[in-house]
N, C-alpha and C positions, 0 to 999 in steps of 0.2 A: 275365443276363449273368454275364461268369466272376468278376467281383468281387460281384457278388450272391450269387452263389452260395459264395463264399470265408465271405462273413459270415453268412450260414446254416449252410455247416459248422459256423463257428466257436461260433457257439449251440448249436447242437446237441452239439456237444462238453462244450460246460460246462453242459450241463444235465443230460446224460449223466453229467459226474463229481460231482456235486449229488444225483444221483438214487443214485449209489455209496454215498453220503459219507449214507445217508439222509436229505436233504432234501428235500421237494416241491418242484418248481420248474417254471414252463413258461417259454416265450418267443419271442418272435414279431416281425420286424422292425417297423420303427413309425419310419421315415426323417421328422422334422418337424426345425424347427429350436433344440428341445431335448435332442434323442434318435435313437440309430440303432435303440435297439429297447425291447422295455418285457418285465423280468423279474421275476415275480410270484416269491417266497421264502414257502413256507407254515410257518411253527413255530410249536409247541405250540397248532396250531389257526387261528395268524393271519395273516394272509397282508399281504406287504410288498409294494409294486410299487415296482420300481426303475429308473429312465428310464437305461440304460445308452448307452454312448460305447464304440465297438465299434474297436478298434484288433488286428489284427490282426500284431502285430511286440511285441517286446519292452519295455515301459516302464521309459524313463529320468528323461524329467525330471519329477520328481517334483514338484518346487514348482508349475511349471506345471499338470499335469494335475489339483493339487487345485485352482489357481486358478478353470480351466475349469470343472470340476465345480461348484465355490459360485456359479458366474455364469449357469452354465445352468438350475442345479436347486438352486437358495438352500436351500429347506427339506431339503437332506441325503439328499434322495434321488436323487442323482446317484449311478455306478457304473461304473467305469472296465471294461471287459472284455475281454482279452486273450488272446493262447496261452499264454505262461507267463511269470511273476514271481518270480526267483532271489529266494532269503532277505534280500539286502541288498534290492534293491529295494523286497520288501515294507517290513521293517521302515521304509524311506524315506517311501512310502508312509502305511504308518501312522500316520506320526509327522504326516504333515503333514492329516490325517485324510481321506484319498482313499480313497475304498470301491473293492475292486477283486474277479475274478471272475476267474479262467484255466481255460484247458481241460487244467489237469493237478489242478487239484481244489483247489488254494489260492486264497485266499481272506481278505478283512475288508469286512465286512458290521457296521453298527452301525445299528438302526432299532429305537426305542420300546422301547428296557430290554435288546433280543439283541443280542451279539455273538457275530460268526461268524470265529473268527482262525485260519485254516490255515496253516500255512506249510512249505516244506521235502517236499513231494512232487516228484518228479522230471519232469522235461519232460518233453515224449512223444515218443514216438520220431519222429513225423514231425510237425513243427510245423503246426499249421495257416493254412493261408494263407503257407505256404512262400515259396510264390512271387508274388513284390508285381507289381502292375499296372505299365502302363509309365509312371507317374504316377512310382512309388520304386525306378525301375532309373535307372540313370546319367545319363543324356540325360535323361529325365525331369523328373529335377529341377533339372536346369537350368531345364526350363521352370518348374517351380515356382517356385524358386527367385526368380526374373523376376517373377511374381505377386506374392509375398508381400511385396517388396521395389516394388511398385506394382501393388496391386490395379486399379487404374484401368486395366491394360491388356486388362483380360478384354473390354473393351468394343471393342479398337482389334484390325487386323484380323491374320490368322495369321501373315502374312511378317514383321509389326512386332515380334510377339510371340519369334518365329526369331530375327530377325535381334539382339534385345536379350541373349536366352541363348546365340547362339554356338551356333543348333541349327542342322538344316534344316528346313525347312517340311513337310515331309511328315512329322516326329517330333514337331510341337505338336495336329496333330488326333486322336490316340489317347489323349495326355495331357489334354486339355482332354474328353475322352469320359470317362477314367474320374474326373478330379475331380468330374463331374457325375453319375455314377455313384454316388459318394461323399456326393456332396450338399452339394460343395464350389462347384457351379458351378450357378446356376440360373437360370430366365429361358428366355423364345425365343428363339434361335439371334441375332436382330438384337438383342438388346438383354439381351445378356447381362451379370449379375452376380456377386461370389464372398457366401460367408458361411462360418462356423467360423470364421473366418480365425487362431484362437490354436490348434483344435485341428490345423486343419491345419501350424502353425507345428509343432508337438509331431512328429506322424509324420515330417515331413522333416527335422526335426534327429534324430530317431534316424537315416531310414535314410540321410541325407547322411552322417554320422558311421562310419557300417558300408560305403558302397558308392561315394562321390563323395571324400571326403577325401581317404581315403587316395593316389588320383590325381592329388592337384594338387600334393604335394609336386615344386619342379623341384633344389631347391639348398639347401645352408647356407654360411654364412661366421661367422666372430668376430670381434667388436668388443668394442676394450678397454675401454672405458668403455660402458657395459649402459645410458645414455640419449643417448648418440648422437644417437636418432632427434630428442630433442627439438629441437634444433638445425637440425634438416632441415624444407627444406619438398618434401615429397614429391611433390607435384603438378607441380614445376618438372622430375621426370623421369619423369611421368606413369605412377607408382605409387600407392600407396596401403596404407594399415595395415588390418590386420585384428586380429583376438582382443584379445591382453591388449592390443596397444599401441594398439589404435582403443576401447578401455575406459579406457585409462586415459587418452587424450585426452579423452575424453568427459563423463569421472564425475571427473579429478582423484583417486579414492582406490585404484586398483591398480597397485602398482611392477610392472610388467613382465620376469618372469626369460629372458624371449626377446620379442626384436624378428619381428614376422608379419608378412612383406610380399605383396601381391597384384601381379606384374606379369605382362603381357603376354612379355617378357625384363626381363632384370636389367640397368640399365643399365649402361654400362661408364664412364661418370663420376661415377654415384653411387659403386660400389664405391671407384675411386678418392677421392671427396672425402671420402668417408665411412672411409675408411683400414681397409673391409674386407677379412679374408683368407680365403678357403676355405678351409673345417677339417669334418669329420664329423660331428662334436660338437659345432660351433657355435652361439651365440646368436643366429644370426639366421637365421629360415626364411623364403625365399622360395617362394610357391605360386601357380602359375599362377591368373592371370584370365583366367576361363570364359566368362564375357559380355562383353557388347563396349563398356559403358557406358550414358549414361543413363540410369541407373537414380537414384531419389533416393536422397540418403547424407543421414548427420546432419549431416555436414561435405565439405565437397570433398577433404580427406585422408584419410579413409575410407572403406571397404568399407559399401555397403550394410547396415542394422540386424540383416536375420535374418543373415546371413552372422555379422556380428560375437557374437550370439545363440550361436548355433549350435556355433562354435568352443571357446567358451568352454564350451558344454555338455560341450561332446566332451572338453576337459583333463580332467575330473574329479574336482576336488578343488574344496574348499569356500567357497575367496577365488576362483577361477575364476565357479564357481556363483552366489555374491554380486552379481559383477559382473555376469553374466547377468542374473540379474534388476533389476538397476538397469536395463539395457538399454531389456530389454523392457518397463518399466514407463514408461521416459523415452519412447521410441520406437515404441512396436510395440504399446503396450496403447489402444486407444479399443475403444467401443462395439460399433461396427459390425464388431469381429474376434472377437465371440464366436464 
């Protein structure tokens, strides 16, 4: 299938620049639920095998991806594999000791005394895996989105699954093909389950961040007093907080320098009571809600966990990222989402 064959390229690439860079290396898919494939590293005679995690898009969240890797492959031979890892990312990476692998020859590799630290070769001119399954195009993840925010619906049937993301029904059966594809979705067709459920958290807050965000922006306004919201109950105009302001309800330790609201429309007695003004520049973002509800929140004033996750990955800066991982760790971390 075409995503099979994406992640075969994509080995083949970085084996390819392995084999440049003189190192021995084979590699060969190996889809279980530790591993999407198993890459053997030969130096000074010795050969590593490394149970890699095949991501074909750029890696961002770094805290995470190392988290994933210590939970799947404790003994450190876990190996994040991608198309390419700008210099900051690496260094990110590094730091949080995530072993990673791209198809433009960079590279941190640490097993039994070697390290292997590349950094600062140039992406390639044609990324591989360019082009994402209809899992990480727009509509897509909506449907994910719906998932991750209630695995339990992989079991309930496709219009439910529609009708929660604000898809149609004929846009959840290609997406639930290629998560399975992925090796996110397993089981017989009656009695289906998810699993990765953190790695898959990881891909779609990248590609939501690159390909869904930027489309829900609908409005901004400014409010003179930047807590406002506390004083609101949001739900009495059937909104909801997202990012810093559904963090900082949540966790109590992130001041909010913009209010994030999720509505269906803006309502026009909030804005009033709330003695907002539309301004450009404003502190308060309004972005459209993509789904239609039901979904579980941590709060009933809330946006959905990965959503609020997600957001906060995408500001990027370091009391954002914090908060993030409070999130994820209050809400979105059990067993069964390795």
């Amino acid at each position: 299938m075409a995503d099979q064959q994406l992640r075969r390229d994509l080995l083949d690439e970085v084996v390819a620049r392995l084999d440049e860079l003189g190192l021995q290396a084979t590699a060969h898919l190996h889809v279980e639920q530790d591993a999407d494939a198993l890459v053997t590293l030969t130096v000074d005679g010795r050969s590593h095998v490394l149970h890699a995690w095949l991501k074909p898009a750029t890696a961002s969240a770094a805290a995470l991806i190392a988290k994933v890797l210590r939970e799947i492959r404790p003994d450190g031979d876990g190996v994040v594999v991608t198309d390419y890892v700008s210099p900051t990312v690496a260094d990110r990476l590094r730091e949080q000791g995530a072993q990673f692998l791209d198809a433009a020859g960079n590279m941190y590799v640490r097993q039994d005394g070697v390290v292997l630290w590349v950094v600062g070769r140039p992406r390639p001119e044609r990324a591989v895996g360019e082009r994402p399954g209809r899992a990480f195009r727009r509509v897509g993840l909506q449907v994910v989105f719906t998932l991750l925010a209630d695995p339990e619906l992989i079991r309930q049937p496709y219009r439910l699954i529609a009708l929660l993301a604000g898809t149609s029904l004929g846009a959840v059966t290609p997406v639930i093909q290629d998560l399975r594809d992925l090796g996110y979705v397993i089981g017989p067709e009656e009695n289906r389950s998810m699993q990765r459920l953190n790695r898959l958290l990881v891909s779609w807050t990248e590609a939501y961040s690159q390909t869904l965000r930027p489309k829900l922006f609908t409005d901004r306004f400014q409010a003179d007093d930047p807590l406002w919201w506390q004083s609101i109950d949001p739900t009495r105009y059937g909104v909801t907080w997202g990012g810093e302001t559904a963090a900082s309800m949540l966790t109590h330790e992130l001041r909010p320098e913009t209010t994030t609201i999720y509505a269906v429309s803006m309502p026009r007695d909030l804005i009033m009571n709330a003695r907002l003004r539309r301004h450009p520049a404003g502190n308060v973002d309004v972005r459209n809600q993509f789904w239609t509800g039901g979904l579980p929140t941590p709060n009933p004033a809330v946006v959905p966990a990965p959503l609020i996750y997600a957001d906060l990955i995408a500001a990027g800066d370091a009391r954002s990222a914090q908060a993030a991982e409070r999130i994820r760790e209050t809400y979105l971390d059990r067993p069964d989402r390795a």
